[in-house]
Phi, psi and omega in degrees: 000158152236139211236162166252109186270120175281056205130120191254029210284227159257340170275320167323301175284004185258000181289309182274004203249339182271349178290347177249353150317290184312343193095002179311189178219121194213140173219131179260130150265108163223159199260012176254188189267332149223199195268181182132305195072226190298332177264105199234178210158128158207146196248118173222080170097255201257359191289121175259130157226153175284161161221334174263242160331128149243026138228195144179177189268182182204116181231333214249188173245029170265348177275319162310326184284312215276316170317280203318314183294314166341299156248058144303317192262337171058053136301312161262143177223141173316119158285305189197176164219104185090154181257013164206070169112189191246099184252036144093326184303133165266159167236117208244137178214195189221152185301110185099023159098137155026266163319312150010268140307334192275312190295308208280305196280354190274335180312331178259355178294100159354054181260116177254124228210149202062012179258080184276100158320122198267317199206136158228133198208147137337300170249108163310149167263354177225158145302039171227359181267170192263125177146165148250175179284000174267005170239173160283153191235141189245158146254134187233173237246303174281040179064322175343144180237097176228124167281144162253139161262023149207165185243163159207107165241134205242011224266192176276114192356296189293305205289299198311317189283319177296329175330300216275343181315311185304330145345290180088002185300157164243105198264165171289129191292349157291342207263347167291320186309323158357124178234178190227139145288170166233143203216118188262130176219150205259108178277106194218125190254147194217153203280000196197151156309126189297188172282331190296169184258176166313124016245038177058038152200152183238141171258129187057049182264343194198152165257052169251302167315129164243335156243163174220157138221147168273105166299330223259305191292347179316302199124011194228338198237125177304278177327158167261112212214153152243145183262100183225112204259103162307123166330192194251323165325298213261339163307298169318314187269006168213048150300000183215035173285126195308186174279310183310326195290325189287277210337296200298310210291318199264330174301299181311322181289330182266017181288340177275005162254342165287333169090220181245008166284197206225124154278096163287019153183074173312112217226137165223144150292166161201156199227104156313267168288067198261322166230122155323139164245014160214150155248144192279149189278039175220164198255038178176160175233164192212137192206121166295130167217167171292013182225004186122192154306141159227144174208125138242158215218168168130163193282014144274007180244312173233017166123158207266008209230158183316308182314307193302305175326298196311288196317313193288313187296324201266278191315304176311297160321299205293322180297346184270313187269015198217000000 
C-alpha cells in the first residue's frame, strides 16, 4: 500500500514507523518545521526548553517494548520519581529536549515538515490532478495532489473533521464533539539559577499554574531557563491576551520560582489544542470506503499523554496491517 500519514506527532510517527517496517510506503505530513508535535524543544541562546510534554510515564506493556530501546541507547532517561518527595513511580524524559525523541523515530521515515494538508478528497475535481476516484487523494496547501490507498490522520479531532469534510466522511458525533483544553506557556531564559530545588518541577504549585519546570536542573539545558504552562482555566480566559500582558501576568505567578534572578528573555506559546476532555473508547477509529482505509489517531483516542498518542499510532498500524 501507499499510506499518508496526516501529522507527524507521536502518534503519527508509531503509526508510520511499523508500516514501513511491513515494506508499506508511507508518507508523513506535516505543517510544522519539525515532527514531534506536542514534543517540542526551543533553543534560546545557549538555553534548550521543553515547551510542550515535559515528561511522560510508562504504565502498559506495550509502551515498554516502544520505549526500552531508547532507554538503552540512553536517549531517555529518568528524571525523577516524583515532584514533591519520591512516590517510587519514573517520570522519564530525553536528552537534548523532548523533541528528540520525535527527530530519532522520524529519521529512517519519510517525513515531510512545512507541508500543510489543506483537503482530502476522493474525486478530482478537475481532469488535470494525478489519482483516480478509487483512491484517496491528499491536497497540500501549494496545490499539489498525492494518492493513497490508505490513510492515517492524527491531527487534533476538529482539524481531523475539517480535512475530512471535502470527503464527505462521516465521523461519529461524539467524537466530533471532542473538546480541547488550551494551554499558554511562558518560555524564560535567566542570568542565575532559579528557586526551585531538585529535580526542578512542580505540578499544580499554584492555581493559575499547572506545570513549572527548571530546564537546566531537568538534564536538558546548559542555560538557565524555565518553562511555565498556565492551567487550562486561565489559558482560556486570557487567550487573547496581547503576548506582552502573558509574559507580565505569567512572570508574576511564577516568581517564587524564579526567584532573585533577571528574566533575559521570554517568550510565549500557546497550544490551541492541548488536552483532550473526553477520550473515545477505542484506541483509534477506522472506516473501510471505496477509495481505502481510513483511521484516525491521536491522544484523544488512548489518552492525553505521551503513551496514549504512541498506543493510538501502534492500534492505527495494527488496523492497517491486518
Amino acid at each position: 500500500m501507499r499510506v499518508i500519514v496526516v501529522g507527524a506527532g507521536l502518534a503519527g510517527l508509531s503509526a508510520a514507523g511499523p508500516l514501513a517496517d511491513a515494506g508499506h510506503e508511507v508518507v508523513l505530513h506535516d505543517k510544522g518545521r519539525s515532527p514531534g508535535g506536542r514534543l517540542a524543544t526551543r533553543r534560546i541562546g545557549d538555553a534548550v526548553l521543553d515547551h510542550g510534554a515535559q515528561f511522560f510515564t510508562v504504565r502498559s506493556d506495550a509502551f515498554v517494548e516502544f520505549v526500552r530501546p531508547h532507554l538503552a541507547s540512553g536517549l531517555v532517561y529518568e528524571w525523577c520519581r516524583g515532584f514533591d518527595g519520591n512516590d517510587g513511580y519514573p517520570r522519564y524524559a530525553v536528552r537534548g529536549g523532548m523533541n528528540a525523541l520525535a527527530k530519532a523515530l522520524a529519521e529512517p521515515l519519510d517525513v515531510r515538515t512545512n507541508s500543510l494538508v489543506f483537503a482530502i478528497r476522493t474525486t478530482p475535481s478537475t481532469g488535470t490532478e494525478t489519482g483516480s476516484g478509487d483512491r484517496w487523494q491528499v491536497v497540500l496547501d501549494d496545490g499539489t495532489v498525492e494518492v493513497a490507498d490508505a490513510l492515517v490522520v492524527t491531527c487534533p479531532v476538529p482539524q481531523s473533521y475539517s480535512l475530512l469534510v471535502s470527503a464527505g466522511v462521516e465521523l461519529p458525533v461524539d467524537l466530533i464533539r471532542t473538546g480541547y483544553d488550551r494551554t499558554i506557556v511562558l518560555l524564560a531564559t535567566l542570568d542565575g539559577p532559579s528557586a526551585m530545588a531538585a529535580p526542578g518541577g512542580l505540578q499544580h504549585p499554584t492555581e493559575t499554574l499547572s506545570f513549572v519546570s527548571d530546564n537546566h536542573r531537568k538534564g536538558i539545558s546548559d542555560g538557565q531557563a524555565l518553562t511555565v504552562h498556565a492551567g487550562a482555566a486561565w489559558s482560556e480566559a486570557h487567550w487573547d491576551d496581547a503576548n506582552e500582558d502573558l509574559v507580565t501576568q505569567l512572570t508574576a505567578a511564577a516568581a517564587p520560582f524564579i526567584g532573585s534572578v533577571n528574566i533575559t528573555e521570554s517568550q510565549i506559546k500557546k497550544w490551541r489544542f492541548a488536552t483532550p476532555r473526553t477520550i473515545w473508547p477505542e484506541p483509534c477509529w477506522s472506516l473501510d470506503t471505496p477509495a481505502g482505509r481510513l483511521v484516525l489517531a491521536g491522544d484523544a483516542f488512548a489518552g492525553p499523554k505521551i503513551e496514549g498518542a504512541v498506543l493510538s499510532g501502534l492500534a492505527a498500524a495494527e488496523v492497517l496491517l491486518t
